[in-house]
C-alpha positions as CSV (number, residue, x, y, z in Angstrom):
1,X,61.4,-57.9,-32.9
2,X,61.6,-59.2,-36.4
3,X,61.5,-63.1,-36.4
4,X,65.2,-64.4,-38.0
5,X,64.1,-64.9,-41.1
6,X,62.7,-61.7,-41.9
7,X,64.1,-59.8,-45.4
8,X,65.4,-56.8,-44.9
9,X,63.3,-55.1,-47.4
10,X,60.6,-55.0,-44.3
11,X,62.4,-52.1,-43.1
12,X,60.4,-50.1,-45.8
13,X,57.4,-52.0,-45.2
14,X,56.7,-51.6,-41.2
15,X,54.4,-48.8,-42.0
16,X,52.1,-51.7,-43.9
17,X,52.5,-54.4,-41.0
18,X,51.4,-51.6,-38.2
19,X,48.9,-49.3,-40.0
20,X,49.6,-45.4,-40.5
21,X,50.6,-43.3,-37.6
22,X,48.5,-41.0,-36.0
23,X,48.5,-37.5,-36.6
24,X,47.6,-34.4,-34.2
25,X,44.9,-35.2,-31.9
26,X,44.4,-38.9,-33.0
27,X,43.4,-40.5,-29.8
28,X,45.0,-44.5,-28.7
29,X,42.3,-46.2,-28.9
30,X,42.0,-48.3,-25.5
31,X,43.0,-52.1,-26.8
32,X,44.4,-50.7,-29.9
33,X,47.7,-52.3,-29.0
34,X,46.1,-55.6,-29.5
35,X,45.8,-59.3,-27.3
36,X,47.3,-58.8,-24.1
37,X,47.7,-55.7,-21.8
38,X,50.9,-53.3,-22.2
39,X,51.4,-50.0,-20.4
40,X,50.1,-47.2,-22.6
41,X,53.4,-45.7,-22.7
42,X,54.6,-48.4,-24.9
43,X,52.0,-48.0,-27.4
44,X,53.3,-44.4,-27.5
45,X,56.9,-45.7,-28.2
46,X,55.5,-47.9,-30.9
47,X,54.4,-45.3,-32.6
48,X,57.3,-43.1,-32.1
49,X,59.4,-45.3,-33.5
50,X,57.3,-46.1,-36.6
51,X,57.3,-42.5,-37.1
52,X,61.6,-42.5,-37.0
53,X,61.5,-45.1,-39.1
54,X,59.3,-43.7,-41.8
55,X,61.7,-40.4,-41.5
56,X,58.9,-38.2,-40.1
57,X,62.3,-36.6,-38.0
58,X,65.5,-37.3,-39.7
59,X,68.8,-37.7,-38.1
60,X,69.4,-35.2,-35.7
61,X,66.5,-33.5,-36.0
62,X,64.6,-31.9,-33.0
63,X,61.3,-34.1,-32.0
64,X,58.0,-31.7,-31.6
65,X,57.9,-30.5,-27.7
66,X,56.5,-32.8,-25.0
67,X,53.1,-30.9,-25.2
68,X,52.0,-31.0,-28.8
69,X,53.2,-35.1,-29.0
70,X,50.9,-35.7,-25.9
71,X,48.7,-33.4,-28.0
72,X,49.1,-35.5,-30.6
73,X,48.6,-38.8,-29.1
74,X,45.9,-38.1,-26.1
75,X,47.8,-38.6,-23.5
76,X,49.1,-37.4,-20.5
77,X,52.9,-35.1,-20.3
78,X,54.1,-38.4,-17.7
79,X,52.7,-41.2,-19.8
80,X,54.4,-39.0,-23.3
81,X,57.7,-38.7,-21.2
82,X,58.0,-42.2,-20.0
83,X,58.2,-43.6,-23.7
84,X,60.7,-40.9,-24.9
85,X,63.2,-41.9,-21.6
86,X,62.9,-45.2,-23.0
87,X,63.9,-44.1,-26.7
88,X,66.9,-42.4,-24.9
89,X,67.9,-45.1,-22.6
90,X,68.2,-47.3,-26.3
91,X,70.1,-44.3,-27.5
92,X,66.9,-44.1,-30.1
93,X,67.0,-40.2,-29.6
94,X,69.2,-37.9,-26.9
95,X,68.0,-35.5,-25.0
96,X,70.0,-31.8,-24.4
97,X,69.5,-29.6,-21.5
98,X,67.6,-26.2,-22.7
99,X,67.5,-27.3,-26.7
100,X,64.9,-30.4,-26.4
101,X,65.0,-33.9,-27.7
102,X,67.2,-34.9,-31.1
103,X,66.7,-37.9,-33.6
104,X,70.5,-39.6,-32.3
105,X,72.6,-38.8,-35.1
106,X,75.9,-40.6,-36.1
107,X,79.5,-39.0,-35.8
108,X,83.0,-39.5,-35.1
109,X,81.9,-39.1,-31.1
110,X,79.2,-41.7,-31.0
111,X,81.4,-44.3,-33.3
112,X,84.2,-44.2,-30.6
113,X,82.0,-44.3,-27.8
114,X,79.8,-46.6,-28.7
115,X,81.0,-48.7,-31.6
116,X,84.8,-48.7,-31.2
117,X,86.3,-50.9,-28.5
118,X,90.0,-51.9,-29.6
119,X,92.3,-49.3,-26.7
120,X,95.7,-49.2,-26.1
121,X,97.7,-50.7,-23.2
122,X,96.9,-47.5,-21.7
123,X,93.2,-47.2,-22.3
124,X,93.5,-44.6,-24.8
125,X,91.1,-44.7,-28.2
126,X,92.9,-43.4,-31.1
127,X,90.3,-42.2,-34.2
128,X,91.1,-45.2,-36.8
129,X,92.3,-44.5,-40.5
130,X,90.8,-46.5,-42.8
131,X,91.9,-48.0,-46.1
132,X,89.6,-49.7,-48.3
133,X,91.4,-52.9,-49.7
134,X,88.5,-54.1,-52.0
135,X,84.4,-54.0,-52.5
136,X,82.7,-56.7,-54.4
137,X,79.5,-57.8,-54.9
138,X,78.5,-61.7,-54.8
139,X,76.1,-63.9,-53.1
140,X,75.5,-64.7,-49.4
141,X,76.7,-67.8,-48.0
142,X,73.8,-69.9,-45.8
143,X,75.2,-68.8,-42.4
144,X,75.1,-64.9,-43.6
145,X,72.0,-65.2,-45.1
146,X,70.5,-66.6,-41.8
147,X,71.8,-63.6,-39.5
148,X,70.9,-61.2,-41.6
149,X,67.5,-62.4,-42.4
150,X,67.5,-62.8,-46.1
151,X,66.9,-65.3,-48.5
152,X,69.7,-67.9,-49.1
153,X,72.5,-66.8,-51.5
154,X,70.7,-63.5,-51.5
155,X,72.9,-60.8,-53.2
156,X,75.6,-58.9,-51.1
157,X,77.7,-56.3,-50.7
158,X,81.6,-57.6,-49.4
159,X,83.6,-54.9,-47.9
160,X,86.9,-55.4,-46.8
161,X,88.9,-52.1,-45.0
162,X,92.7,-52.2,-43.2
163,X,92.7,-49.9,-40.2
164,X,95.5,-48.6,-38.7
165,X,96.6,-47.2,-35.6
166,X,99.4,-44.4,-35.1
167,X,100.2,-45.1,-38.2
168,X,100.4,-49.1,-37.6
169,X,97.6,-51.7,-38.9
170,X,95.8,-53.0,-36.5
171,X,92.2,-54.0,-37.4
172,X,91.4,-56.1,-40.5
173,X,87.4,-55.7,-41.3
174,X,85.2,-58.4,-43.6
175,X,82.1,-55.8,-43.7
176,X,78.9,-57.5,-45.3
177,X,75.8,-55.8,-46.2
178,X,72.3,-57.0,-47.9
179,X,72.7,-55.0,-51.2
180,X,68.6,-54.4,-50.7
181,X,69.1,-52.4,-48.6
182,X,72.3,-50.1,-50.2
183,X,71.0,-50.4,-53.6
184,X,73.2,-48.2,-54.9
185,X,76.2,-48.1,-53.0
186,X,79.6,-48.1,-54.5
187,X,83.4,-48.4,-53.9
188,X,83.2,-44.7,-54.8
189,X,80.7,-43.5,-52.8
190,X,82.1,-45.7,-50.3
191,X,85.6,-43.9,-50.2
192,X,84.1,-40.8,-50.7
193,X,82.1,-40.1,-47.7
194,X,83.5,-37.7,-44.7
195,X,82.2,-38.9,-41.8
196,X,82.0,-42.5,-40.8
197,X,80.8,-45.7,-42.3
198,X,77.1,-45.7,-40.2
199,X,76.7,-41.8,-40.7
200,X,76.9,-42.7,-44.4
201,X,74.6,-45.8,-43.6
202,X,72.1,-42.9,-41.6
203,X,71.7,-40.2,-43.9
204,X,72.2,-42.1,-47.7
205,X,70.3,-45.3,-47.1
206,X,68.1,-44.2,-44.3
207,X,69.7,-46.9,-41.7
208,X,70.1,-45.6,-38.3
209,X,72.6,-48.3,-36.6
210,X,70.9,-48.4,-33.0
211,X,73.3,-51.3,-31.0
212,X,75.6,-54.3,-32.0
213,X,76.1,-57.8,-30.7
214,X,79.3,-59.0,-30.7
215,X,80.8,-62.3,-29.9
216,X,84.6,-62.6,-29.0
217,X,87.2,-65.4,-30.0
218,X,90.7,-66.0,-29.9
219,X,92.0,-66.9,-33.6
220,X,95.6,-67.5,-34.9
221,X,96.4,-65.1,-38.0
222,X,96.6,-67.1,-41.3
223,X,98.8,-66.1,-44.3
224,X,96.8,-62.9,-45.8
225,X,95.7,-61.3,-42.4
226,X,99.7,-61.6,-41.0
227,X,100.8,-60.0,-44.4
228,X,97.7,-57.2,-43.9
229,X,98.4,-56.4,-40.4
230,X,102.1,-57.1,-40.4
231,X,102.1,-60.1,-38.3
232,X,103.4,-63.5,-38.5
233,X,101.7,-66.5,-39.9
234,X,100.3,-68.1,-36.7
235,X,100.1,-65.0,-34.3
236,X,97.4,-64.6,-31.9
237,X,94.8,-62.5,-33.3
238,X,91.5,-60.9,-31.5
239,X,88.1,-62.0,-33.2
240,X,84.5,-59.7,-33.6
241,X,82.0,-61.1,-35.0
242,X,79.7,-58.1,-35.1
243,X,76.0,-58.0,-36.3
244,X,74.7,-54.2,-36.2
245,X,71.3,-54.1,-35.8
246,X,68.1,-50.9,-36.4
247,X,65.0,-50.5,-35.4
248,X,63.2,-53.7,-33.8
249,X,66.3,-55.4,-34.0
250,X,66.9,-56.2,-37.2
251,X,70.3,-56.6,-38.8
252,X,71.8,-54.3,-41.4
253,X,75.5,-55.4,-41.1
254,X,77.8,-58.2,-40.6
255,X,81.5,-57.5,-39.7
256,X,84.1,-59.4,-38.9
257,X,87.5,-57.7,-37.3
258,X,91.2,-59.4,-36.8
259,X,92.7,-57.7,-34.1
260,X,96.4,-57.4,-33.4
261,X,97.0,-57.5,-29.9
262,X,100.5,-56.9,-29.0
263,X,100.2,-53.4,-28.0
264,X,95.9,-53.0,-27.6
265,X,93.2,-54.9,-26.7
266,X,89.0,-54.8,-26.5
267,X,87.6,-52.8,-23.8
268,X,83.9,-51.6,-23.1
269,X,82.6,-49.3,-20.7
270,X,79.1,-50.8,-20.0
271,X,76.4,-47.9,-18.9
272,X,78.9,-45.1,-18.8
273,X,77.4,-41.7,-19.8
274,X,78.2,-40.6,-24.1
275,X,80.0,-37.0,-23.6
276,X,78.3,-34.5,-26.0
277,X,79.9,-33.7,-29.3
């Protein structure tokens, strides 16, 4: 993993800090994974996963068959298969009965399932609309610049978007984003898009959104998010602090969400099965 105080620029730069990948018939060297012994297999996923992150196969496209990648690495169909159930078990790439193995690729599906976790008081997961209330650009504070991994008051991009519910706001989101990394993104663009926010991250700017860590707390609504979300001053309000994080862990995105919570609340279905598209 990235050490914390990592610059997101290193995203580009992995190919540098690990050396090239190798191409057809390359053998793994035996120690080539450096001090200490790791299963072979891993050194396999380490190269997969440079090669993912260099765009060898972009999002959702098919990985080369089982064969020609233990082909390409030397190594045995088990040993190849082991390092791509690990890539799917980190939702890295999917796997598809009778088609192969696909690059995971970001949609409306996979943003509910997996990034959305504000129900109703019956459980049910309505698709959000979103309204962009404004998009700045300024400097990060200390804290910000810390979880994302950039230098202090590095520039950034401020984000904030009103969703609503049946027709009702409900979520109020503070999105930050190390404008390295979306050089050249834009209110526009933004707005624009038709799909969601990390499909636009995925195929513009390259960042595939693996996972999130998220940290709950209860907060009381203060003047601008009661008048936002049509609460009053004081209410109890649902806190996320999320940090959304790529390859080798490293963070692309802070994002903070007020929840209303008189008629829905968080919920997350740990290791349940993502239904197909």
């Amino acid at each position: 993993m990235l050490s914390a105080g990592a610059n997101p620029s290193q995203l580009y730069d992995l190919n540098e800090s690990h050396g090239r990948l190798p191409r057809m018939n390359q053998m793994i060297e035996p120690g080539a994974t450096g001090a200490g012994f790791q299963p072979l297999y891993k050194e396999v996923k380490r190269l997969l996963t440079q090669s993912l992150i260099e765009g060898e196969w972009p999002a959702g496209a098919a990985l080369p068959s089982e064969t020609r990648l233990a082909e390409r690495f030397s190594v045995s169909i088990g040993t190849l298969r082991k390092a791509i159930d690990e890539l799917v078990a980190e939702r890295i790439v999917t796997r598809h009965q009778g088609r192969g193995t696909f690059v995971a690729k970001h949609n409306a599906n996979r943003l509910m399932f997996h990034f959305f976790h504000v129900v109703g008081r019956n459980g049910a997961k309505d698709y959000p609309t979103t309204r962009t209330l404004s998009f700045r650009r300024s400097k990060a504070t200390a804290l910000e610049a810390a979880r994302l991994g950039i230098s202090p008051t590095g520039p950034v991009l401020r984000i904030r978007n009103l969703l609503s519910l049946s027709g009702a706001p409900v979520i109020l989101d503070d999105i930050v984003l190390p404008q390295a990394l979306f050089p050249d993104l834009t209110e526009k663009i933004l707005t624009a898009r038709d799909n969601t926010i990390y499909h636009l991250y995925q195929t513009r700017y390259g960042i595939n959104v693996l996972r999130s860590s998220e940290r709950l707390s209860a907060v009381l609504a203060d003047p601008d998010a009661a008048r936002l979300l049509e609460v009053k001053k004081g209410a109890p309000l649902l806190a996320i602090n999320r940090t959304a994080l790529t390859y080798r862990d490293m963070p692309v995105e802070l994002r903070r969400s007020l929840v209303t919570t008189a008629a829905h609340e968080y919920a997350s279905d740990l290791g349940r099965e993502e239904r197909s598209a």
